[in-house]
C-alpha positions in Angstrom: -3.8 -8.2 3.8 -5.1 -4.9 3.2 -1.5 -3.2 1.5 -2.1 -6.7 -0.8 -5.6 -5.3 -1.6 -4.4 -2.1 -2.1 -1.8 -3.1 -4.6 -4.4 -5.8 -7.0 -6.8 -2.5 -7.2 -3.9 -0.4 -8.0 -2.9 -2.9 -10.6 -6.0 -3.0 -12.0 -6.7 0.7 -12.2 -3.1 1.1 -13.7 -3.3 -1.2 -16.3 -7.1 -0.6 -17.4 -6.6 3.5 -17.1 -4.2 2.8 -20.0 -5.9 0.4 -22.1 -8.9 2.9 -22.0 -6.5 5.2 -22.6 -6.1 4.4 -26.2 -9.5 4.9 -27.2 -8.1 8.8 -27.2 -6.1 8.6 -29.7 -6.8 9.0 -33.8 -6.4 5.7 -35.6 -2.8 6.2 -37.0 -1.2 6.8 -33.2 -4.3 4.5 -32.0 -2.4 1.8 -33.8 1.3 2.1 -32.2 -0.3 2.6 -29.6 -1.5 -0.6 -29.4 0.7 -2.5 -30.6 4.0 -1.4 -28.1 1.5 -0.3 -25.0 -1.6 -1.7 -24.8 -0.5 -5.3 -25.7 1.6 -4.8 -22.4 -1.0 -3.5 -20.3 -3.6 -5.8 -21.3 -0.7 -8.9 -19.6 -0.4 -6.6 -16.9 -4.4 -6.4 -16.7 -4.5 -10.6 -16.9 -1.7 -10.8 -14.3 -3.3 -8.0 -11.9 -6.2 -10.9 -12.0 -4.3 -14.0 -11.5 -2.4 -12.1 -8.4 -5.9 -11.2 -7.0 -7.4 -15.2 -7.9 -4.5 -16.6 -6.0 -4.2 -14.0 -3.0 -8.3 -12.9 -2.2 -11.1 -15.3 -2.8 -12.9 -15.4 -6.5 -15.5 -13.2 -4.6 -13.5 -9.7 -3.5 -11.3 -10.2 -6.7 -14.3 -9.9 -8.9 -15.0 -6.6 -6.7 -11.9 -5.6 -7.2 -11.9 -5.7 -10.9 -15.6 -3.9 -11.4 -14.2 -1.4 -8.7 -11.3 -0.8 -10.9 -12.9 -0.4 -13.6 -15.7 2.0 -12.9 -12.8 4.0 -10.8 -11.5 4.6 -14.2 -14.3 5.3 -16.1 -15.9 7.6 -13.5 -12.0 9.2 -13.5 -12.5 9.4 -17.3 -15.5 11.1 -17.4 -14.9 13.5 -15.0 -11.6 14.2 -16.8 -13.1 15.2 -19.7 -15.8 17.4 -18.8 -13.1 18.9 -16.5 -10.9 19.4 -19.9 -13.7 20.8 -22.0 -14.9 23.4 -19.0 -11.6 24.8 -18.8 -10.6 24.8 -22.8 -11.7 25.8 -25.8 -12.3 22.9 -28.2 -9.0 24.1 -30.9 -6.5 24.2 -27.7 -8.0 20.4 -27.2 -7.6 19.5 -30.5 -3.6 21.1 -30.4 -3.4 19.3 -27.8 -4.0 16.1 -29.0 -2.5 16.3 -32.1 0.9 17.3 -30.0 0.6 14.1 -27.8 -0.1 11.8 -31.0 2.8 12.9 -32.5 4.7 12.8 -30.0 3.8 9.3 -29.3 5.0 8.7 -32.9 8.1 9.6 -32.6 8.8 8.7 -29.6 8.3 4.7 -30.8 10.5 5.1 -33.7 12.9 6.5 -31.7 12.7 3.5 -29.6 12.9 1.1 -32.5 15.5 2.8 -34.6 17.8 3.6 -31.4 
């Protein structure tokens, strides 16, 4: 019961950390983005849900999900000030830009081959 419990809140962490991942990116990769992984996560988000509503009671799945949740956002936060304590705002900024456009490509590479 507990390893079943485990997994629903590892679902939900999984699935959510990526969703909120998207708010990271600029609009342009925000967009592919959501259309090829967010779409995705947000079913794997639903059936995270439906696993815990037909395994746990109504009760410790709704726990479950606002645990998730705030796991991810308190994981965000601290993520960020982390990121910003240890680099200089330009190095972020490289950063990002590198992962966007990585992002890009690597989608029309997966269309196109």
């Amino acid at each position: 019961m507990i390893l079943k419990y485990a997994t629903f809140l590892i679902g939900i962490i999984w699935s959510y950390s990526i969703i909120k991942t998207q708010s990271v990116f600029s609009k342009k990769a925000g967009l592919i983005f959501k259309v090829f992984i967010s779409n995705v996560s947000w079913l794997t988000l639903l059936a995270a849900c439906y696993f815990g509503y037909k395994n746990f009671s109504i009760q410790y799945t709704i726990i479950g999900i606002i645990a998730g949740i705030i796991i991810v956002h308190i994981g965000f936060h601290f993520l960020s000030k982390f990121l910003i304590s240890k680099f200089s705002e330009k190095n972020l900024q490289l950063t990002k830009s590198f992962f966007e456009y990585t992002l890009i490509v690597w989608v029309i590479y997966y269309i196109f081959f």
